[in-house]
mmCIF file of the N, C-alpha and C atoms, coordinates in Angstrom:
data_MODEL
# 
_entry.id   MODEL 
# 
loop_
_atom_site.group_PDB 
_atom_site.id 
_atom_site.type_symbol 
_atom_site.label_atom_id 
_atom_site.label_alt_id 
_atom_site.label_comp_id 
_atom_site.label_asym_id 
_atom_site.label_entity_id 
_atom_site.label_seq_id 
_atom_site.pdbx_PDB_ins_code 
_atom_site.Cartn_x 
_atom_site.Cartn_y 
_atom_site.Cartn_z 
_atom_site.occupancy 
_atom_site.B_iso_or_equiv 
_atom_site.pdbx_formal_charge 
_atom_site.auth_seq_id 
_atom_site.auth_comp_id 
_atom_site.auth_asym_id 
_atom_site.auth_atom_id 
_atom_site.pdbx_PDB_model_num 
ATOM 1   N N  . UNK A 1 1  ? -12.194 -25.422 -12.196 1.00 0.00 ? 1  UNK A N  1 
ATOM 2   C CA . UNK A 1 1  ? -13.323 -24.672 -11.677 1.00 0.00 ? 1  UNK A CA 1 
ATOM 3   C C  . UNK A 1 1  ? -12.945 -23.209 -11.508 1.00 0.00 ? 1  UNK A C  1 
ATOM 4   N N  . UNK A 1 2  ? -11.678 -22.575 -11.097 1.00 0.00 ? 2  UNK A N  1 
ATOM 5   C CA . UNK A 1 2  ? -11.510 -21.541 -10.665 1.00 0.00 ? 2  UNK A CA 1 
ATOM 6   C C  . UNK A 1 2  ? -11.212 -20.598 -11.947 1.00 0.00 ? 2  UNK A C  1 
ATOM 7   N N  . UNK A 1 3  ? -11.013 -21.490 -13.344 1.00 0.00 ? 3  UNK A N  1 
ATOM 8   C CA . UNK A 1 3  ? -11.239 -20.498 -14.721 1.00 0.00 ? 3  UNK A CA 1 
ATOM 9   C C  . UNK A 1 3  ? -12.601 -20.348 -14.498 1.00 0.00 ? 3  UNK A C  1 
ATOM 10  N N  . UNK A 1 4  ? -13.470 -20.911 -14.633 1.00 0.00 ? 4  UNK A N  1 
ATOM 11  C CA . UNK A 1 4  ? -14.849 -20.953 -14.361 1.00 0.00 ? 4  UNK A CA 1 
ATOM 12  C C  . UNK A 1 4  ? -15.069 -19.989 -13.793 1.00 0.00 ? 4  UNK A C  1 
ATOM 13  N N  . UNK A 1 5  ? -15.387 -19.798 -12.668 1.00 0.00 ? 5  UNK A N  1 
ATOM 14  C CA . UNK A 1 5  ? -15.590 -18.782 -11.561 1.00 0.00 ? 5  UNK A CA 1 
ATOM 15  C C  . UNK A 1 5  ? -15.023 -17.465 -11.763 1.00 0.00 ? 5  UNK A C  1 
ATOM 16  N N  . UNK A 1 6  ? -13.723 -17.355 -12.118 1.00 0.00 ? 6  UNK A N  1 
ATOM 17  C CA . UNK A 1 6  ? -13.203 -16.134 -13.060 1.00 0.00 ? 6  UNK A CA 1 
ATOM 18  C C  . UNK A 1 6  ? -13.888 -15.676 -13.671 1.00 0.00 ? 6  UNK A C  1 
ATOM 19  N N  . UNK A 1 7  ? -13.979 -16.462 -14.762 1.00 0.00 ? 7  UNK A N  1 
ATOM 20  C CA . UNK A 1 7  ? -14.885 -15.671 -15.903 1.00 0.00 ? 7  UNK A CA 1 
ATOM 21  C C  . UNK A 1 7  ? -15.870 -15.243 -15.858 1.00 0.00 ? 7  UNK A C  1 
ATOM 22  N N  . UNK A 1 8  ? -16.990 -15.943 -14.982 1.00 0.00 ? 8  UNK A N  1 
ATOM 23  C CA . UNK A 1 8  ? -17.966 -15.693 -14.396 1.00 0.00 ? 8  UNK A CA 1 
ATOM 24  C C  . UNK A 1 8  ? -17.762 -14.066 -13.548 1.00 0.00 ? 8  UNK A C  1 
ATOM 25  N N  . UNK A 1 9  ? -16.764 -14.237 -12.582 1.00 0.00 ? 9  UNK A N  1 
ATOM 26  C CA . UNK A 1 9  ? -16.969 -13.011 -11.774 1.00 0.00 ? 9  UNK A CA 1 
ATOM 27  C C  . UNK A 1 9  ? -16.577 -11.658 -12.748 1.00 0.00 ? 9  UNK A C  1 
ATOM 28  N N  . UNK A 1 10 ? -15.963 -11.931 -13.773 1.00 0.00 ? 10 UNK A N  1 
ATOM 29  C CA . UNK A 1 10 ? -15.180 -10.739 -14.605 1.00 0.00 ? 10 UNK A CA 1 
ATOM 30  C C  . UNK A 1 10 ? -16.800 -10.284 -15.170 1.00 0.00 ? 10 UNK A C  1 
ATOM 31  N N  . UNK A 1 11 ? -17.882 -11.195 -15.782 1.00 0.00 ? 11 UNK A N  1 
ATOM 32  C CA . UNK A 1 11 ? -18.853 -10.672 -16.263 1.00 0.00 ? 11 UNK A CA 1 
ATOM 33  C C  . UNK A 1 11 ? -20.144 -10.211 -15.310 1.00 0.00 ? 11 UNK A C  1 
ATOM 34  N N  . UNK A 1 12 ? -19.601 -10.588 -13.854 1.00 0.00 ? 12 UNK A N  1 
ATOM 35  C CA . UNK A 1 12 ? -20.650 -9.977  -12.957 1.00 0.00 ? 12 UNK A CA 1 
ATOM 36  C C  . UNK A 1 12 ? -20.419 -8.682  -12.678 1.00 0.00 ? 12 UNK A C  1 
ATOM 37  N N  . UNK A 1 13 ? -19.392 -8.036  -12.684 1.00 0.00 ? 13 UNK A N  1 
ATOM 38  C CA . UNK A 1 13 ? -18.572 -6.942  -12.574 1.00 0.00 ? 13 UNK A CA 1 
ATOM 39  C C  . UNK A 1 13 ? -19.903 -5.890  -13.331 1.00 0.00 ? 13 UNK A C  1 
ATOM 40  N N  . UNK A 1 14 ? -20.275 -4.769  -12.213 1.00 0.00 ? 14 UNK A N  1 
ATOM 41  C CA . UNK A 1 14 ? -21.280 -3.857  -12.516 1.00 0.00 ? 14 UNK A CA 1 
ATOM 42  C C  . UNK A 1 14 ? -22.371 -3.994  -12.792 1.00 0.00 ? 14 UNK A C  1 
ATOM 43  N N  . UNK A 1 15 ? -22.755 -5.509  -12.479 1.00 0.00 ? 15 UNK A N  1 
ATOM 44  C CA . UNK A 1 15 ? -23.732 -5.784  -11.985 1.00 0.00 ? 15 UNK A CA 1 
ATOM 45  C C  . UNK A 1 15 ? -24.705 -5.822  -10.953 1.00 0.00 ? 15 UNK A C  1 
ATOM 46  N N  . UNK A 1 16 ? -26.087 -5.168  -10.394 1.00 0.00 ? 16 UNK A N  1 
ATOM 47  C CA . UNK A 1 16 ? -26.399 -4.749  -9.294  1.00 0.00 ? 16 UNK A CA 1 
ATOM 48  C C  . UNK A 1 16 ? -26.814 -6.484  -8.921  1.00 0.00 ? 16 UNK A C  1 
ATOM 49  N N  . UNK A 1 17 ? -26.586 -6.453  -7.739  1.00 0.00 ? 17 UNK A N  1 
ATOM 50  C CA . UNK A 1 17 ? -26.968 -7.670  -6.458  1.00 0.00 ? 17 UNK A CA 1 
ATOM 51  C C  . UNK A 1 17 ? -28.028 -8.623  -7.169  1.00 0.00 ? 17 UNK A C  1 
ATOM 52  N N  . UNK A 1 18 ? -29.517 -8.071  -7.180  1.00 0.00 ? 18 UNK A N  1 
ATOM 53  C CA . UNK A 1 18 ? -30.540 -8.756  -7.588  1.00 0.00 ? 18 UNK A CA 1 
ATOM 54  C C  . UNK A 1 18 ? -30.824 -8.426  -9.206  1.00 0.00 ? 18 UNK A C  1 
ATOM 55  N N  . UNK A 1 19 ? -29.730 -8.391  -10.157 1.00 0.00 ? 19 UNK A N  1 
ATOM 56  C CA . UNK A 1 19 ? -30.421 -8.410  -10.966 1.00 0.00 ? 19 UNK A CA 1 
ATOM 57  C C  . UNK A 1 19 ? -29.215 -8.768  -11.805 1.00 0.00 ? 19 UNK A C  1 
ATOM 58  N N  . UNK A 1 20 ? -28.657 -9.828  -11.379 1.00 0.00 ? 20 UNK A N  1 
ATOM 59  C CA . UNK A 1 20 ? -27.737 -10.709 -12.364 1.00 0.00 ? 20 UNK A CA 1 
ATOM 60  C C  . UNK A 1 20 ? -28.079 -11.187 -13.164 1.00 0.00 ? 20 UNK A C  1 
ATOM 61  N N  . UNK A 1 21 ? -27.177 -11.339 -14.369 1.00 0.00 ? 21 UNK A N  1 
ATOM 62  C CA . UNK A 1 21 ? -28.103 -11.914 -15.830 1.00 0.00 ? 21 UNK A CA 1 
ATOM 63  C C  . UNK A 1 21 ? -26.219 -12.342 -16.340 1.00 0.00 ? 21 UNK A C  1 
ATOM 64  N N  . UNK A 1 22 ? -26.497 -13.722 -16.471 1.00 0.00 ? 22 UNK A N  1 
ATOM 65  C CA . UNK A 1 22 ? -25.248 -14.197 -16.993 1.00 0.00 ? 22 UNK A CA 1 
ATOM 66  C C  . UNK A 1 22 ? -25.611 -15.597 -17.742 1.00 0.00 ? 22 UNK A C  1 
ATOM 67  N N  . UNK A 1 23 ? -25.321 -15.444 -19.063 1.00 0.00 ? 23 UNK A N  1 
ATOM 68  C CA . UNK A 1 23 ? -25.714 -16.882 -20.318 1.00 0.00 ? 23 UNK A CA 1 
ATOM 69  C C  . UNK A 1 23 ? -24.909 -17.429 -20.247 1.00 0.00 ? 23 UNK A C  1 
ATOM 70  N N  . UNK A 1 24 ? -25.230 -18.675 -19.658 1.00 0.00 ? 24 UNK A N  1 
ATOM 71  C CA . UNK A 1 24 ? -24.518 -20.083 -19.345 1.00 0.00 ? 24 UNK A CA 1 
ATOM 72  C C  . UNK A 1 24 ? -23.667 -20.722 -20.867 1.00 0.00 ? 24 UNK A C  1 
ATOM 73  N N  . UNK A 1 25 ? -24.744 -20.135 -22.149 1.00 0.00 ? 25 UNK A N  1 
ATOM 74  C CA . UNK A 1 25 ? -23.998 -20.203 -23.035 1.00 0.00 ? 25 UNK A CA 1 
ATOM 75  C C  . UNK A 1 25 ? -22.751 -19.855 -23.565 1.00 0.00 ? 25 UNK A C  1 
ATOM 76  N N  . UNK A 1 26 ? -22.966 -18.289 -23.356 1.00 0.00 ? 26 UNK A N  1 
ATOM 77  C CA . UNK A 1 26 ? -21.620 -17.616 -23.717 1.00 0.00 ? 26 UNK A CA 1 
ATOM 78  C C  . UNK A 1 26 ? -20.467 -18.630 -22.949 1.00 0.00 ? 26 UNK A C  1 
ATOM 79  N N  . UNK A 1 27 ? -20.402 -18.631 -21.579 1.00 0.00 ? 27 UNK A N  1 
ATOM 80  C CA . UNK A 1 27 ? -19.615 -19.451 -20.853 1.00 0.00 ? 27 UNK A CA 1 
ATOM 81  C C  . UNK A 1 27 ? -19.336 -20.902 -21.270 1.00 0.00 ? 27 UNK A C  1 
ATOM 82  N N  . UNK A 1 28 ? -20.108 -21.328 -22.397 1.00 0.00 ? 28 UNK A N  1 
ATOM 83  C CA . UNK A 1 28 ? -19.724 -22.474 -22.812 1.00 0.00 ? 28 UNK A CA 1 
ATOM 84  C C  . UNK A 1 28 ? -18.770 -22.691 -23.702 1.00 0.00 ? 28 UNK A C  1 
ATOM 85  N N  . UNK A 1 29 ? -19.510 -21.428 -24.429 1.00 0.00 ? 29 UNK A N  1 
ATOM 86  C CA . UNK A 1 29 ? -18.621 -20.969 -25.740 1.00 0.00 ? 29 UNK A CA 1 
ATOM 87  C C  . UNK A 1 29 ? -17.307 -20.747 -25.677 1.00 0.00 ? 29 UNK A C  1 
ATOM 88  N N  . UNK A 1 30 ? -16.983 -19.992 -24.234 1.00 0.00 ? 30 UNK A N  1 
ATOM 89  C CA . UNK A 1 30 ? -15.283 -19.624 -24.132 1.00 0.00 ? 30 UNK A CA 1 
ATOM 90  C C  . UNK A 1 30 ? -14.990 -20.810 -24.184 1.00 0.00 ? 30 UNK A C  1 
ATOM 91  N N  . UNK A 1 31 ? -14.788 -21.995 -23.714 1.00 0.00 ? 31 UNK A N  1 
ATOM 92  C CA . UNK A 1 31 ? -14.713 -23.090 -23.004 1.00 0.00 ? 31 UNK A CA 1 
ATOM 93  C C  . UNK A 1 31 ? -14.651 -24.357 -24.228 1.00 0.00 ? 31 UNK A C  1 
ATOM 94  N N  . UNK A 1 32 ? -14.887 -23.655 -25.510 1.00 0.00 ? 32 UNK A N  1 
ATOM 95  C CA . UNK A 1 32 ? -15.501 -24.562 -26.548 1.00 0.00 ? 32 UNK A CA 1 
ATOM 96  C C  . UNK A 1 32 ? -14.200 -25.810 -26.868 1.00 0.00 ? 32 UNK A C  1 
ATOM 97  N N  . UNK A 1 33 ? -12.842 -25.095 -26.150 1.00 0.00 ? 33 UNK A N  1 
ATOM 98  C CA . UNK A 1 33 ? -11.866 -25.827 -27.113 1.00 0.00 ? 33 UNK A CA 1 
ATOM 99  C C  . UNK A 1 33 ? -11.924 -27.465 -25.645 1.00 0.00 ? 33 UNK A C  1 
ATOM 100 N N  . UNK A 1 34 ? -12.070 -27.252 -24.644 1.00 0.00 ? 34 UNK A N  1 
ATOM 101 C CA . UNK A 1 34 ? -12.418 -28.281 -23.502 1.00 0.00 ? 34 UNK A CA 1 
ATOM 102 C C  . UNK A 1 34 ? -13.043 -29.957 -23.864 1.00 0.00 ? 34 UNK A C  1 
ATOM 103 N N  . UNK A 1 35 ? -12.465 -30.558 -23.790 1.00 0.00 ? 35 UNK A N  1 
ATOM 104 C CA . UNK A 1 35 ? -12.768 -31.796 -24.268 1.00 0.00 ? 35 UNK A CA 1 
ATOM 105 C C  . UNK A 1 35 ? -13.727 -31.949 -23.082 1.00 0.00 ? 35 UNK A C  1 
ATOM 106 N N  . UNK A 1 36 ? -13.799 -32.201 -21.833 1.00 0.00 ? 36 UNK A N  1 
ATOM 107 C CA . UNK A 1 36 ? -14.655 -32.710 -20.655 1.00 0.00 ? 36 UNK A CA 1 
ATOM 108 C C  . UNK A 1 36 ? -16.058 -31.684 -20.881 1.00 0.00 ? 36 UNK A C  1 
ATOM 109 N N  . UNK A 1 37 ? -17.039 -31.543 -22.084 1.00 0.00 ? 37 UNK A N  1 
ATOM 110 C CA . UNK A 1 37 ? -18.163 -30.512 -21.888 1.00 0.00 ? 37 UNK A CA 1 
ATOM 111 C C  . UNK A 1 37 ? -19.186 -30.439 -20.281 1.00 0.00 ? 37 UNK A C  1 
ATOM 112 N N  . UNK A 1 38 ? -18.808 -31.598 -20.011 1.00 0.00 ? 38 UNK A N  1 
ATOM 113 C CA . UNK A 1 38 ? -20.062 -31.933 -18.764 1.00 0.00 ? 38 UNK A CA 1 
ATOM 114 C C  . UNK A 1 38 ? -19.062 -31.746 -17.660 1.00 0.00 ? 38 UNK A C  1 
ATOM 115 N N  . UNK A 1 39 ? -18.119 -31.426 -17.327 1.00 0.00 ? 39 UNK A N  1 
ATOM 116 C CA . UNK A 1 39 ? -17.501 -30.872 -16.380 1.00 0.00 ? 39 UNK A CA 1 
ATOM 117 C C  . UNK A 1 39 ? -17.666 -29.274 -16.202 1.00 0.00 ? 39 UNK A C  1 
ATOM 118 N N  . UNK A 1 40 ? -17.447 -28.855 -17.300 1.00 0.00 ? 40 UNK A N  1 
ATOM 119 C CA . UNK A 1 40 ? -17.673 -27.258 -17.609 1.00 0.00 ? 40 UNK A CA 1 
ATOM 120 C C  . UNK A 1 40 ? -18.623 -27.117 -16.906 1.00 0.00 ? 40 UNK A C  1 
ATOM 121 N N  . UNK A 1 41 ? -20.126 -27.987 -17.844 1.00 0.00 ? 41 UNK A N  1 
ATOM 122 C CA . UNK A 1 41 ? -21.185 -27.180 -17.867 1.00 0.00 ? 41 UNK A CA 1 
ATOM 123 C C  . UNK A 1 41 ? -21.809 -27.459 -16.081 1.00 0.00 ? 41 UNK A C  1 
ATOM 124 N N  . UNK A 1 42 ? -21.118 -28.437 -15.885 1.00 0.00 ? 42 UNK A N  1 
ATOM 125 C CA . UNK A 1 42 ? -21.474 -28.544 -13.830 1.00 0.00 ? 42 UNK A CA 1 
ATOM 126 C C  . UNK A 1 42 ? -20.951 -27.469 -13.111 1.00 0.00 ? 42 UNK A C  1 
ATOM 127 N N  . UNK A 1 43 ? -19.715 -27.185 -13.486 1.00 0.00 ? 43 UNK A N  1 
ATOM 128 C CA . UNK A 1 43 ? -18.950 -25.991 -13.201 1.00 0.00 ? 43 UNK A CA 1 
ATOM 129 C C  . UNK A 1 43 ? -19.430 -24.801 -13.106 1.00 0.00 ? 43 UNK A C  1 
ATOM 130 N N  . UNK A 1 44 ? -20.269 -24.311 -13.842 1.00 0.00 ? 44 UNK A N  1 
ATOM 131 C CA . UNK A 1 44 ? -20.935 -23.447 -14.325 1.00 0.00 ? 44 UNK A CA 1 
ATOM 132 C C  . UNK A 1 44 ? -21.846 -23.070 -13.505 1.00 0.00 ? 44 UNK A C  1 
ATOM 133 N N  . UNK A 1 45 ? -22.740 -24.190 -13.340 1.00 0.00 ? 45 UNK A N  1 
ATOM 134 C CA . UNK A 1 45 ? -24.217 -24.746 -12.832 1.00 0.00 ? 45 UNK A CA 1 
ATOM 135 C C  . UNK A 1 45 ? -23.833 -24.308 -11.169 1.00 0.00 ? 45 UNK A C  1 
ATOM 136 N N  . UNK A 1 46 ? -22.713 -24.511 -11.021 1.00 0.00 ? 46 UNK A N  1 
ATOM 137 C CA . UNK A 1 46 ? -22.428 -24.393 -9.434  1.00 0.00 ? 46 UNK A CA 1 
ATOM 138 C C  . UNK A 1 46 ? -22.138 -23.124 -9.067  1.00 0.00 ? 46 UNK A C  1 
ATOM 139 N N  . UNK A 1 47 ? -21.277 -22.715 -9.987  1.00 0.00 ? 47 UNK A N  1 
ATOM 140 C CA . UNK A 1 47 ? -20.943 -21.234 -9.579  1.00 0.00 ? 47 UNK A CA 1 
ATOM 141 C C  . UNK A 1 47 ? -22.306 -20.079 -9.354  1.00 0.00 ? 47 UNK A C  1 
ATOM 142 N N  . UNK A 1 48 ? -23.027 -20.084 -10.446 1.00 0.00 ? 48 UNK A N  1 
ATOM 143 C CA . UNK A 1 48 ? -24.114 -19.839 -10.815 1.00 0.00 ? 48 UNK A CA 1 
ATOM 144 C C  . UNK A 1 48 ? -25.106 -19.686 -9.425  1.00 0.00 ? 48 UNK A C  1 
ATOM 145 N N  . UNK A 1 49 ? -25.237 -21.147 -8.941  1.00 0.00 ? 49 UNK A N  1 
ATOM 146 C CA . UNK A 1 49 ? -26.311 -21.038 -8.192  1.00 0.00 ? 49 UNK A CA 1 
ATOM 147 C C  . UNK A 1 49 ? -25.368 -20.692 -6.839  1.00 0.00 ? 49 UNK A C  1 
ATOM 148 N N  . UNK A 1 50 ? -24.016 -20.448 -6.807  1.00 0.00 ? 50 UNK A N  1 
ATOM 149 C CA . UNK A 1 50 ? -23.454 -19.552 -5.897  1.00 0.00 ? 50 UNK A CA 1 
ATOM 150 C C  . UNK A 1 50 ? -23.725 -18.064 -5.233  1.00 0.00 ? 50 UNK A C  1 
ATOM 151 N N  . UNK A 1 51 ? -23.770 -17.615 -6.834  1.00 0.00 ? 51 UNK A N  1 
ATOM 152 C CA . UNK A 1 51 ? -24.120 -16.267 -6.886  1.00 0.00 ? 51 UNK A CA 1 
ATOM 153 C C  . UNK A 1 51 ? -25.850 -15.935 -6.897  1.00 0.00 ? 51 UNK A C  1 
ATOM 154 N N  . UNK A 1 52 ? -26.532 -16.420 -7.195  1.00 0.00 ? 52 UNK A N  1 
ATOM 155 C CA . UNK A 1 52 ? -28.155 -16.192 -7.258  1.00 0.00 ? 52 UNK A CA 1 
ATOM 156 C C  . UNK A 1 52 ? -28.657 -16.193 -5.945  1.00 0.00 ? 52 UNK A C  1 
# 
């Protein structure tokens, strides 16, 4: 989870408060070589609605 959240925060970086915009895709994509896809993509899903 905490690659997750990394990557995530590296692309929130200069981003203003209310107007985050981050594709769950791209984040999949890094992630592509990950055998567990449905761990990722929960991973994701969580961080996500962390930050919103």
């Amino acid at each position: 989870m905490l690659a997750v959240a990394d990557l995530i925060t590296e692309k929130l970086k200069g981003q203003e408060a209310g107007k985050i915009s981050i594709n769950p895709e791209e984040i999949l994509k890094f992630f592509a070589e990950e055998k567990e896809k449905d761990k990722i993509k929960n991973r994701i899903s969580i961080v996500l609605n962390a930050v919103r």
